[in-house]
NUBATOR-666511 format. One record per residue: x, y, z of N, C-alpha, C in turn; residue number from 1; residue in three letters. Coordinates in pm, whole numbers. Layout:
NUBATOR-666511
    n.xx    n.yy    n.zz   ca.xx   ca.yy   ca.zz    c.xx    c.yy    c.zz   nr  rest
       X       Y       Z       X       Y       Z       X       Y       Z  NUM   ALA
...
end
This chain:
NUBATOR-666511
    n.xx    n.yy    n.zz   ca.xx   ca.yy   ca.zz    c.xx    c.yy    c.zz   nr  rest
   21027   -4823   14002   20962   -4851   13874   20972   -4998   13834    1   UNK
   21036   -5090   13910   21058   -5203   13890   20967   -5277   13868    2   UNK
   20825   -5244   13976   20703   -5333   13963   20619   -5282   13875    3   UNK
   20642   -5146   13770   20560   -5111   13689   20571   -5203   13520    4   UNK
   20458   -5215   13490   20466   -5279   13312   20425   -5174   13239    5   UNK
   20498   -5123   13141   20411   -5052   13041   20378   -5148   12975    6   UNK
   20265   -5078   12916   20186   -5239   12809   20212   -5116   12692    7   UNK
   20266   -5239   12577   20256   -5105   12392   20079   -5100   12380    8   UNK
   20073   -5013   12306   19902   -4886   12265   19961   -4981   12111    9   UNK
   19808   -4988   12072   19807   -4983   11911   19788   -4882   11815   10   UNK
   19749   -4868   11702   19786   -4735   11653   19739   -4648   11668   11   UNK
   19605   -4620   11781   19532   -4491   11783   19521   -4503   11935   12   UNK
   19697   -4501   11943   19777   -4515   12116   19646   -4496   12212   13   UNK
   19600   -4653   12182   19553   -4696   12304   19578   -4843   12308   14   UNK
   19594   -4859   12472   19623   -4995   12534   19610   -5141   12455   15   UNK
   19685   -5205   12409   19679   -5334   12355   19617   -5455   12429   16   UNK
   19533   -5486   12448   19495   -5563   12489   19528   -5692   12521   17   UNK
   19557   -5768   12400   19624   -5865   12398   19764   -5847   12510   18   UNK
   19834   -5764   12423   19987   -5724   12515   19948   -5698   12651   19   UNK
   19834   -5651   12691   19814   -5675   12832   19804   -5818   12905   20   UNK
   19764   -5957   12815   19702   -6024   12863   19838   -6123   12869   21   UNK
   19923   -6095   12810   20059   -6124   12790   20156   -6113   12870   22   UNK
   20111   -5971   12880   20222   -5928   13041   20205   -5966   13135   23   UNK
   20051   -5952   13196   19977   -6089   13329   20067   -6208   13310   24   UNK
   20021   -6285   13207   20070   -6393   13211   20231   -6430   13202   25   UNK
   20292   -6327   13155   20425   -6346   13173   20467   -6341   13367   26   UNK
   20426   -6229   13420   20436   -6191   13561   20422   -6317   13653   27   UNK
   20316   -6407   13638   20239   -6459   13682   20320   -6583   13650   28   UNK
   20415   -6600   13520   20474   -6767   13521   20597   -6727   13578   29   UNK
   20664   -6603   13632   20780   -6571   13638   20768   -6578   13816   30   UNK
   20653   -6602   13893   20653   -6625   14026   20605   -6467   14074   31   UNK
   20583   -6384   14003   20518   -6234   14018   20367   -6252   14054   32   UNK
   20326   -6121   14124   20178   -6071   14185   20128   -5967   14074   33   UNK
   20082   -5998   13958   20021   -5878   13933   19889   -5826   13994   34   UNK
   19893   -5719   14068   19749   -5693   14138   19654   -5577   14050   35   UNK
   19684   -5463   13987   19616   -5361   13932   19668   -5355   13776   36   UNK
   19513   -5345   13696   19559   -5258   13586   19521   -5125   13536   37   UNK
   19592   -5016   13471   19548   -4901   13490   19511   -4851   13349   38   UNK
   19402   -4798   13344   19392   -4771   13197   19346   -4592   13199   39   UNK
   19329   -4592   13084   19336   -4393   13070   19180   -4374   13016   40   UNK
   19125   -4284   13036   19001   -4273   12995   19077   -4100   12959   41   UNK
   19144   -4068   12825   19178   -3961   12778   19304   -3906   12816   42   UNK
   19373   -3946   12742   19530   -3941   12793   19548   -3777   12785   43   UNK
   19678   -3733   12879   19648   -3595   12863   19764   -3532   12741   44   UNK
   19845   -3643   12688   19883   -3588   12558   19862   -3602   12439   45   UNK
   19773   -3688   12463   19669   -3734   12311   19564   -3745   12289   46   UNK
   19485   -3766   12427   19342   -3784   12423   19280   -3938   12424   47   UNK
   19383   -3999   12403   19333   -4117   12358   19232   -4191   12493   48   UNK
   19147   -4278   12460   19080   -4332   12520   19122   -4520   12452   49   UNK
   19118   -4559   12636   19176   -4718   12590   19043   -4730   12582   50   UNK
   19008   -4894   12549   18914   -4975   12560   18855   -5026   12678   51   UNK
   18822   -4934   12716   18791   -4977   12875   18720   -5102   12934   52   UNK
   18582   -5131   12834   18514   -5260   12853   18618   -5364   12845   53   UNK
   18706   -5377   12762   18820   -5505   12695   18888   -5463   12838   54   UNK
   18969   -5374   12885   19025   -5440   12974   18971   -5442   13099   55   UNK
   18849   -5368   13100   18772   -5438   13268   18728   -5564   13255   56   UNK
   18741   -5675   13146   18717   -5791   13107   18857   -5880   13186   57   UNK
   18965   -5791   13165   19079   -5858   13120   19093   -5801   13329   58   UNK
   19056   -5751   13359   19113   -5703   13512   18984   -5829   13574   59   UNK
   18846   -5811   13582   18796   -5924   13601   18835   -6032   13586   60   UNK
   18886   -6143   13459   18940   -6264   13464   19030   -6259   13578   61   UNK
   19135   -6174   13545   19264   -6190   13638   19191   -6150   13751   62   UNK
   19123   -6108   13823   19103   -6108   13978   19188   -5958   13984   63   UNK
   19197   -5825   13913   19292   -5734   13946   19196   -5637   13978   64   UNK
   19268   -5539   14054   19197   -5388   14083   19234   -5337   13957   65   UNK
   19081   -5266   13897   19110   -5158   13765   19076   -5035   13810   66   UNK
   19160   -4930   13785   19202   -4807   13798   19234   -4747   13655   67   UNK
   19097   -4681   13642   19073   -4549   13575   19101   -4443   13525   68   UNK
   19225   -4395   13480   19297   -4253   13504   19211   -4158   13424   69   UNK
   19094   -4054   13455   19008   -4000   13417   19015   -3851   13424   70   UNK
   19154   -3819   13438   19189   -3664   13524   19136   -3575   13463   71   UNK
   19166   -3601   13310   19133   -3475   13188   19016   -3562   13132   72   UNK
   19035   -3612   13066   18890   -3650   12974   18786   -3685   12992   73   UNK
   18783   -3759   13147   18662   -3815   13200   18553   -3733   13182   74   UNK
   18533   -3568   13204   18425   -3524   13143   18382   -3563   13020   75   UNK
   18429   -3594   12921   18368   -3636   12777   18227   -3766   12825   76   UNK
   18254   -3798   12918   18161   -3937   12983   17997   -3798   13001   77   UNK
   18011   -3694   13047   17901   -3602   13038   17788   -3570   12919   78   UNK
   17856   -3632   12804   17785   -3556   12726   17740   -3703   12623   79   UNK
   17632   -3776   12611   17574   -3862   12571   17652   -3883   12437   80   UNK
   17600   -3815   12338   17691   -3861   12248   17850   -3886   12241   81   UNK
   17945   -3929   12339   18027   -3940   12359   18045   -4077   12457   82   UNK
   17939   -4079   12510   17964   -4175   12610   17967   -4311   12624   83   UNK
   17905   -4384   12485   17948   -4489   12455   18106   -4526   12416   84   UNK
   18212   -4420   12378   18328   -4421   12412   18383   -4456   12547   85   UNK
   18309   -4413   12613   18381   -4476   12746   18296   -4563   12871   86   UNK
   18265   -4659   12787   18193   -4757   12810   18277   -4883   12871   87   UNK
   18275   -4883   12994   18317   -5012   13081   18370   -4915   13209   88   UNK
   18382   -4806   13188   18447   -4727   13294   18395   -4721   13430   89   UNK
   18258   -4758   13429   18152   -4768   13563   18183   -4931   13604   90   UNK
   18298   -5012   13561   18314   -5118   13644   18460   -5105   13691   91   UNK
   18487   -4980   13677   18663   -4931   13778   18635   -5007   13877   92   UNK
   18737   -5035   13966   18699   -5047   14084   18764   -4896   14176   93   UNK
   18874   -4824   14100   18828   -4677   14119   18867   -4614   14009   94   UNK
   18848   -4441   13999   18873   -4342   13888   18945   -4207   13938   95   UNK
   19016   -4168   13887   19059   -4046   13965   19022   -3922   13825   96   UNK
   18968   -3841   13848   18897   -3733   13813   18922   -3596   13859   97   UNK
   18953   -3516   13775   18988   -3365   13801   18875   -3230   13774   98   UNK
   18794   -3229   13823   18701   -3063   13788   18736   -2930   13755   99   UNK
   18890   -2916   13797   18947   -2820   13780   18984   -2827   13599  100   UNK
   19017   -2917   13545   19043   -2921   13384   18924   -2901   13313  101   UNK
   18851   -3004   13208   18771   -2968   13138   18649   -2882   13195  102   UNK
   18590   -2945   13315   18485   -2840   13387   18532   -2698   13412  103   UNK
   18626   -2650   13392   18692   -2514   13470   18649   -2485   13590  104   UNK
   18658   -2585   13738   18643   -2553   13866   18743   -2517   13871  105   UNK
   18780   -2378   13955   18927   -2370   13999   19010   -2439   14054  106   UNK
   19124   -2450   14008   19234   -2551   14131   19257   -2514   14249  107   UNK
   19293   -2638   14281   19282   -2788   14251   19193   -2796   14304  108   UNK
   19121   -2927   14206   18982   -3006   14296   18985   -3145   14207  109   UNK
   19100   -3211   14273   19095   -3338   14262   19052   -3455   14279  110   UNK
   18935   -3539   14243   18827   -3609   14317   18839   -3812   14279  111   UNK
   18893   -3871   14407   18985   -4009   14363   18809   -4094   14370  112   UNK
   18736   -4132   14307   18623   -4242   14344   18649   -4387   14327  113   UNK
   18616   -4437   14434   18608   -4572   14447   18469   -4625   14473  114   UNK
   18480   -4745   14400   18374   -4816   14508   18363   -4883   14611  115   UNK
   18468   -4925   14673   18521   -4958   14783   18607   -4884   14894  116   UNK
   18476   -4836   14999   18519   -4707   15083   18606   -4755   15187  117   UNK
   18577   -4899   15244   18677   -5005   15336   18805   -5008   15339  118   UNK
   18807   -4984   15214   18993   -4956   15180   19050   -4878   15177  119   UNK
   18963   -4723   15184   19028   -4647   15238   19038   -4575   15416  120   UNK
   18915   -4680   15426   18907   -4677   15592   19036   -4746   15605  121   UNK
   19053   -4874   15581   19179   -4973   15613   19328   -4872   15636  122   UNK
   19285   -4803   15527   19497   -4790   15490   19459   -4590   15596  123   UNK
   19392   -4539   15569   19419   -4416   15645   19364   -4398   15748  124   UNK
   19289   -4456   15848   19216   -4461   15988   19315   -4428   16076  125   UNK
   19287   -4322   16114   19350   -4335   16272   19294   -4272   16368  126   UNK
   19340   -4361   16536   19212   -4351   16639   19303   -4274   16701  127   UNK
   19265   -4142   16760   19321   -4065   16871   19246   -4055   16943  128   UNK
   19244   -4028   17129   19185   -3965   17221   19149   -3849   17190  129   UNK
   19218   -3716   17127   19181   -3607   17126   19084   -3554   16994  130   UNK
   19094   -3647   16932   18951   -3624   16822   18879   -3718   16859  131   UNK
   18713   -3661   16832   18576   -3705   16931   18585   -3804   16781  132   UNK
   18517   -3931   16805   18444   -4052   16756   18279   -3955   16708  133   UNK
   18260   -4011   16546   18120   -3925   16503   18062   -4039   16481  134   UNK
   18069   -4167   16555   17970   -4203   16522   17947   -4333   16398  135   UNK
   17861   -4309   16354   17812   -4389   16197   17846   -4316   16119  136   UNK
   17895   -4154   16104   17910   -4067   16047   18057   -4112   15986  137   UNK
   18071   -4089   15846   18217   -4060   15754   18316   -3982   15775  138   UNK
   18398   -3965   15807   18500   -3829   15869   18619   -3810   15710  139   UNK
   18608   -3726   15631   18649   -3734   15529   18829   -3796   15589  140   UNK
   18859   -3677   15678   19012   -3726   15705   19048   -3822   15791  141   UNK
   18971   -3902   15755   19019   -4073   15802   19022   -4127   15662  142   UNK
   19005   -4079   15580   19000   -4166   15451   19108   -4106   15337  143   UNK
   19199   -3996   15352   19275   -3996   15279   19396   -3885   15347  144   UNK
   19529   -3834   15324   19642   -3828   15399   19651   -3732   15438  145   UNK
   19522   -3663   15434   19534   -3502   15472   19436   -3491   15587  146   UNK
   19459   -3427   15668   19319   -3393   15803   19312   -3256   15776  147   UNK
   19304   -3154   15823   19322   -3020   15844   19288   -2968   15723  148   UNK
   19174   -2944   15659   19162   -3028   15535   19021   -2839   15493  149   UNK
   19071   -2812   15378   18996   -2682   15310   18851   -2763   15224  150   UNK
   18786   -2682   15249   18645   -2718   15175   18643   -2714   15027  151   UNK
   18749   -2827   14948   18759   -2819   14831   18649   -2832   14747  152   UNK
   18507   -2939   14799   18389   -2976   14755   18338   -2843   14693  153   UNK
   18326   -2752   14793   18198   -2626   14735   18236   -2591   14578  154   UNK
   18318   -2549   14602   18355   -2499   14453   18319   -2624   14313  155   UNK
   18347   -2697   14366   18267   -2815   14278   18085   -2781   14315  156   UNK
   18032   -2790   14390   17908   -2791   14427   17878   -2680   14373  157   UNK
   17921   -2540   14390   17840   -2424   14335   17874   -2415   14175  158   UNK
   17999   -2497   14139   17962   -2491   14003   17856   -2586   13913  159   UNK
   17844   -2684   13957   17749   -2770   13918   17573   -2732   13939  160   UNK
   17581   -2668   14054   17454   -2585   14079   17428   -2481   14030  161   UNK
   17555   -2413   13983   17511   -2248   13856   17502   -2358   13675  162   UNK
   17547   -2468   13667   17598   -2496   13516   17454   -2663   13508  163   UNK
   17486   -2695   13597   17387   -2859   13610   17455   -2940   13509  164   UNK
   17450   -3040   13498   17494   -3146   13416   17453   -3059   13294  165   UNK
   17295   -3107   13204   17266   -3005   13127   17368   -2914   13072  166   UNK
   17420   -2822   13139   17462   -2675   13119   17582   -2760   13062  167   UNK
   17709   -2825   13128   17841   -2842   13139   17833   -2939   13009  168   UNK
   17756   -3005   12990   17735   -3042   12840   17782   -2992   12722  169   UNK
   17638   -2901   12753   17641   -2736   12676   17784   -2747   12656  170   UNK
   17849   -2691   12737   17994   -2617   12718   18080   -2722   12661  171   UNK
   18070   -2810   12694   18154   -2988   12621   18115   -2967   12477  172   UNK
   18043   -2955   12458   18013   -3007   12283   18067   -2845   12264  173   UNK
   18109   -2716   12291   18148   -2647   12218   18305   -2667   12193  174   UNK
   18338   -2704   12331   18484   -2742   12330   18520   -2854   12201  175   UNK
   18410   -2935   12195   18449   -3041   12075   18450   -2964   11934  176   UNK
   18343   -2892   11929   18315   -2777   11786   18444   -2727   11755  177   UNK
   18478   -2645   11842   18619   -2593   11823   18743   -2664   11811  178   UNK
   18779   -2826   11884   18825   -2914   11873   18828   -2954   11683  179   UNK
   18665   -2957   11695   18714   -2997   11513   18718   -2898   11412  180   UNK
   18702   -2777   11466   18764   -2670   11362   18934   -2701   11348  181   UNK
   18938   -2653   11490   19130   -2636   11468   19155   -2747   11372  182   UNK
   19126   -2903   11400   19183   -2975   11307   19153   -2968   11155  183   UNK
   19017   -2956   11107   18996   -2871   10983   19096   -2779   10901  184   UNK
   19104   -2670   11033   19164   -2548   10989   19307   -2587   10921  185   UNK
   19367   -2678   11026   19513   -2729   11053   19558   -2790   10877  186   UNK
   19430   -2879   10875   19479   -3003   10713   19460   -2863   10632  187   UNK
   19332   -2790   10650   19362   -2697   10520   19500   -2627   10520  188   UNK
   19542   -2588   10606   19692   -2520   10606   19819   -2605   10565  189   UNK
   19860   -2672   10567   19958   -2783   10533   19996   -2837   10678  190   UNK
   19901   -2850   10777   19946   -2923   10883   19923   -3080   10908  191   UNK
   19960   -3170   10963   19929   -3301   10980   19870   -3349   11121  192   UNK
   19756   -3396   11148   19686   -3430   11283   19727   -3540   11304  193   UNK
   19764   -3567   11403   19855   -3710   11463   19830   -3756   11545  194   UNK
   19672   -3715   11601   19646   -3839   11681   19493   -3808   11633  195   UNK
   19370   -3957   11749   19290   -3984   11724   19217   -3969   11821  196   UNK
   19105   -3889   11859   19033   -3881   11960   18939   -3769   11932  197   UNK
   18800   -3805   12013   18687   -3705   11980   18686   -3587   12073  198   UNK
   18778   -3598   12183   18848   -3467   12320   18880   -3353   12239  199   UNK
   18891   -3225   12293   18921   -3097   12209   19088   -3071   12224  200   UNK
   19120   -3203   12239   19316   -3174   12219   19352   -3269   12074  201   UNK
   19452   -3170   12031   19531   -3178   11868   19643   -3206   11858  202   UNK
   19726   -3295   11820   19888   -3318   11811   19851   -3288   11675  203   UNK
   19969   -3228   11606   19982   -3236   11480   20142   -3163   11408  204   UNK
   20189   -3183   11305   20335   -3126   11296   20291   -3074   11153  205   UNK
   20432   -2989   11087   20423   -2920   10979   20477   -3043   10891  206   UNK
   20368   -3032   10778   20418   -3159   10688   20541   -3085   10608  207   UNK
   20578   -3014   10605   20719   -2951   10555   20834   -2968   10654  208   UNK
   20834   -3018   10753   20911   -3089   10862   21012   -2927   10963  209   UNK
   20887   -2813   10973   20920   -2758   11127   20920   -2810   11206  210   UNK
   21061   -2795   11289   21065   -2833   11426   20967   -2828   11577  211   UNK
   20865   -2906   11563   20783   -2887   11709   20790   -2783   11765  212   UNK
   20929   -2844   11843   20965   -2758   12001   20973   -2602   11967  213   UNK
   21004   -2588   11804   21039   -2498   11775   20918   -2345   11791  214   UNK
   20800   -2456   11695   20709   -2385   11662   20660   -2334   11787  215   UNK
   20671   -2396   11851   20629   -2416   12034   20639   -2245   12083  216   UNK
   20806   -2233   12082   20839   -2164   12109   20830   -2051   12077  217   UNK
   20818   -2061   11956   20780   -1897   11852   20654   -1894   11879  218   UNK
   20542   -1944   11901   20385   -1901   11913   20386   -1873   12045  219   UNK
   20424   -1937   12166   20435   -1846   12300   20489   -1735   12341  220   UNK
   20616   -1722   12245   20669   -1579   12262   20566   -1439   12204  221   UNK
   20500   -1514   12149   20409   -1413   12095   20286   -1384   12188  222   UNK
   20272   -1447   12270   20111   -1403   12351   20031   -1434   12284  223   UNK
   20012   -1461   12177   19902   -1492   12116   19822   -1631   12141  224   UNK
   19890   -1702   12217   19806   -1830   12229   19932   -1907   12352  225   UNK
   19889   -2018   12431   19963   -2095   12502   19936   -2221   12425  226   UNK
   20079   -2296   12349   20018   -2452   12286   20155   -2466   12381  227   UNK
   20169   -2661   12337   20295   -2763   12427   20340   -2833   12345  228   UNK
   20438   -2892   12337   20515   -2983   12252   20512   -3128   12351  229   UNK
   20460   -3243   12302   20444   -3357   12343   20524   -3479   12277  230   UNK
   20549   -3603   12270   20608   -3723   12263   20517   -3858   12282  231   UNK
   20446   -3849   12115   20365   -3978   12128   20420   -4085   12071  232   UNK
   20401   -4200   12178   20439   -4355   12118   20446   -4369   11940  233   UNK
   20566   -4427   11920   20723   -4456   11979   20792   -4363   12011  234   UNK
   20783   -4280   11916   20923   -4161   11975   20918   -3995   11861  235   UNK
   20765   -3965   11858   20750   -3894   11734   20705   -3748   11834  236   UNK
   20759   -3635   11807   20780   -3529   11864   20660   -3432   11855  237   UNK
   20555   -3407   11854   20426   -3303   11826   20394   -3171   11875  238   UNK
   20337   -3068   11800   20288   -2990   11857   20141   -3014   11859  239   UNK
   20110   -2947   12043   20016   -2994   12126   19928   -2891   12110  240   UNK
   19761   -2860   12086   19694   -2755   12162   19580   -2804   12193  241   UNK
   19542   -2791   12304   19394   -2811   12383   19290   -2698   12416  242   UNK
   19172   -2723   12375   19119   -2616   12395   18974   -2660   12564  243   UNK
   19028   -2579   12639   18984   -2538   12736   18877   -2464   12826  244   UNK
   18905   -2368   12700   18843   -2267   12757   18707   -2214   12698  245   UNK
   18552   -2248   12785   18461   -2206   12736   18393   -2091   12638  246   UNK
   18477   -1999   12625   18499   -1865   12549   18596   -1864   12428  247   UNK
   18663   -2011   12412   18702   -2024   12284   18613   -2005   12181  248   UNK
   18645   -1968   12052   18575   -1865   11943   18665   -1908   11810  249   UNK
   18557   -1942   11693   18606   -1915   11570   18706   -1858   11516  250   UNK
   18720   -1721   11606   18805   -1629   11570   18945   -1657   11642  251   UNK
   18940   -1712   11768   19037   -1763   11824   19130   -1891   11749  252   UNK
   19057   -1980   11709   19095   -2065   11612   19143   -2042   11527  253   UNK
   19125   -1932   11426   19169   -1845   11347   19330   -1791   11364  254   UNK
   19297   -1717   11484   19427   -1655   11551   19504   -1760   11599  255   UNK
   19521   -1848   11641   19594   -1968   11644   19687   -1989   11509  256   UNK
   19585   -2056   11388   19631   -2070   11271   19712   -1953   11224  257   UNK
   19688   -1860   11236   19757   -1742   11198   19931   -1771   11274  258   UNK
   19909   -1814   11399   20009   -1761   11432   20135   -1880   11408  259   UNK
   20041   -2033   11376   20121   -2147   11376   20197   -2109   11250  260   UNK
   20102   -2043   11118   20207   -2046   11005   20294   -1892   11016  261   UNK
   20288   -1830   11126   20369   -1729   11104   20524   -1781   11139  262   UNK
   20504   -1876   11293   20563   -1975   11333   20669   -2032   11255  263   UNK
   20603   -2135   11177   20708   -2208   11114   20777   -2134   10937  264   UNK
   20736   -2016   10923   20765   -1935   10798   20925   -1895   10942  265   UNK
   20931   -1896   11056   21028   -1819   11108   21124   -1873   11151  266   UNK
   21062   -2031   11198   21166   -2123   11256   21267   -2177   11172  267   UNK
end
């Protein structure tokens, strides 16, 4: 972890910019290589989205590889009205992206894009006698650490071919609907929303000061819902819920709320 920098988020914990441009330059008078900077396109405990244009500005000047972390939220880039939020993200120089999360492809179907395929010829190529040469042809397992390798694509492919961009939209903007109920629901109840993002995930705590982890615990024991207890910058403790699942419902939202204040009436 030695060669890693965290850079501090400003208050709607995303990436500081400046403090990025700071840390380069500190690295850089101290006789250091900074080579990559990594930014989040939807963090997976807050949602947050950095500024992506500002720092593919700030990875351009410096001459750095920018890397994308797009695992969970990058679908929000699907649905137009959203997508000027994540605006600079098409000058990554790569993104790593998950189908299995917001799309609901089954797991895992983890998908790393670059625009530079050379480099992964460079670092994973290898020439044996006993595998045949294809040619001009791409051999997926020359390009990343696995050979022997399951047809993870289809399941991406037949879902995109039953749903189409179009469709998976569709299902995005309900996930957001329900996204801004719960928080609705939440302030009308005496709860507090604690972070900032247009993604269908909620931090928020009991403004009567229940214990998180607590509430956590009492709403899973119940079956009634799966939420998480998270830790957003600096050091403030939350309860987490994301909504997922295309068949989320009014009424589900409902039953949630129900069960958060049964929750903290117990903790």
């Amino acid at each position: 972890m030695e060669a890693v920098r965290s850079v501090p988020v400003d208050e709607r914990l995303r990436i500081d910019v400046d403090s990025l441009r700071a840390a380069i330059a500190r690295d850089r008078a101290d006789g250091l290589a900074p080579f990559m900077v990594v930014a989040t396109a939807g963090t997976t405990s807050a949602g947050a989205i950095d500024p992506l244009a500002a720092v593919a500005e700030v990875a351009a000047a410096e001459d750095l590889w920018l890397h994308v972390d797009a695992a969970w939220g990058g679908a929000g880039a699907l649905i137009p009205e959203l997508r000027p939020g994540f605006a600079g993200i098409e000058r990554a120089d790569s993104i790593t992206f998950d189908p299995h999360k917001l799309l609901s492809v089954p797991f895992g179907a983890g998908l790393f894009l670059t625009r530079h395929a050379t480099v992964l010829d460079a670092t994973f190529h290898v020439s044996t006698s006993y595998v045949p040469a294809s040619g001009k042809l791409v051999d997926p397992f020359t390009h990343s650490l696995q050979w022997s390798r399951r047809f993870i694509g289809l399941k991406v492919l037949l879902a995109l071919a039953v749903a189409g961009w179009d469709g998976y939209a569709d299902v995005l903007r309900h996930h957001l609907a329900m996204g801004d109920l719960h928080r609705e629901r939440l302030r009308e109840t005496g709860w507090q929303v604690m972070n900032d993002t247009p993604l269908p995930l909620v931090c928020f705590v009991d403004t009567a000061g229940a214990d998180p982890d607590a509430i956590v615990d009492a709403v899973n024991a119940t079956g009634r819902a799966q939420i998480f207890a998270a830790t957003l910058p600096p050091d403030r403790r939350v309860t987490r819920a994301a909504i997922t699942n295309s068949r989320t419902n009014p009424e589900d939202i409902g039953a949630l709320i129900e069960a958060l204040d049964d929750a903290r009436r117990t903790v």
